[in-house]
N, C-alpha and C positions, 0 to 999 in steps of 0.2 A: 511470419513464421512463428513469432513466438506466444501469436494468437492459437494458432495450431496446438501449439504444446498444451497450453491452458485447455482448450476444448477436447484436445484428446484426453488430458489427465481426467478430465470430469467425467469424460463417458468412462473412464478403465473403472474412477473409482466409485461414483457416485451410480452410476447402471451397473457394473458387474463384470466389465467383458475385462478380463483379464491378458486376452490375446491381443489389446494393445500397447501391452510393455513394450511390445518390439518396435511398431512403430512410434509409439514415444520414446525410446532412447533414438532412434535413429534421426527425427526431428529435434532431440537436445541438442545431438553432438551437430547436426548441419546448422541448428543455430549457433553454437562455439565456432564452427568452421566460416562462417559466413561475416561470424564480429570478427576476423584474423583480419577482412579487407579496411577497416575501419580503423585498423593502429595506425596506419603514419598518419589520418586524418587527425587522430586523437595526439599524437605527437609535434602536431603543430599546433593544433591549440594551444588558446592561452593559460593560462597555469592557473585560471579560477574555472576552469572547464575541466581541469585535471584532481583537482580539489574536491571540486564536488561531487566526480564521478569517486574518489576513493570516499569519501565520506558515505555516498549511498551504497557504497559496493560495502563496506563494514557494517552500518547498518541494517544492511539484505543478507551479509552473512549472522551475524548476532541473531534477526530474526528468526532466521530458516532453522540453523541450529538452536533454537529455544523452543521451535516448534517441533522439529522432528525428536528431540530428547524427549521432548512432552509426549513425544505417542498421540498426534490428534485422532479424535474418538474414541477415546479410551472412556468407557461410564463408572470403573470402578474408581475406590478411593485410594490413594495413593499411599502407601506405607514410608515411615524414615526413610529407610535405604533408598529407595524412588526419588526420592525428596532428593537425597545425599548426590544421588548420578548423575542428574541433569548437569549443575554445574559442572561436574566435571566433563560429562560431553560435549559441553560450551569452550568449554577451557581446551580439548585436544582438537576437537576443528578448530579455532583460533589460533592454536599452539602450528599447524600442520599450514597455516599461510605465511607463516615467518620465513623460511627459506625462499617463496615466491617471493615475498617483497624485497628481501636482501639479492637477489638475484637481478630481479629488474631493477632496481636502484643502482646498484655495480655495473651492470652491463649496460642497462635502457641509454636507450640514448638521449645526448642532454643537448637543450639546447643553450647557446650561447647568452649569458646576461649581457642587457643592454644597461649600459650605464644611465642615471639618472641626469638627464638635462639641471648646467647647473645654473 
């Protein structure tokens, strides 16, 4: 499915057809709906499988928003204030997953530590 998403983003933006916003959002969100089956698998995982998915999940969000702030394709030159906004665009999507993580962290569910063999 999340091949779909990539192949349709190409034909909306790289050909021109605009009338596939629809069915790219509709393929986002079934992709969002379809990773929901995959929590308790991800909840038994071991805790360097949990690790690593938030490490590329910060990383994918840092990217995305340094790309979408940057405006890709843009040919002109960029003025101060341009310059100025980006981080701050960086700074309020980053700013806007704070409440998620405090939220799953208080609520998520924990698994129980195994004491260490002594």
């Amino acid at each position: 499915m999340a091949g779909l998403v990539v192949i349709v983003d190409i034909l909306r933006f790289r050909a021109g057809f605009a009338e596939l916003a629809y069915l790219n959002l509709v393929l986002v969100w079934g992709l969002a709906f379809m990773s929901g089956f995959f929590y308790s698998d991800l909840v038994r995982a071991p805790r360097q499988v949990d690790a690593a998915l938030l490490w590329a999940g910060l990383f994918g969000l840092v990217g995305l928003s340094y790309a979408f702030a940057g405006r890709l394709g843009e040919r002109e030159v960029p003025d101060l204030v341009r310059w100025l906004e980006r981080p701050l665009y960086i700074g309020v999507s980053l700013l806007c997953t704070v409440p998620v993580i405090w939220l799953f962290g208080r609520f998520g569910h924990r698994r129980p530590t195994v004491p260490a063999p002594a």
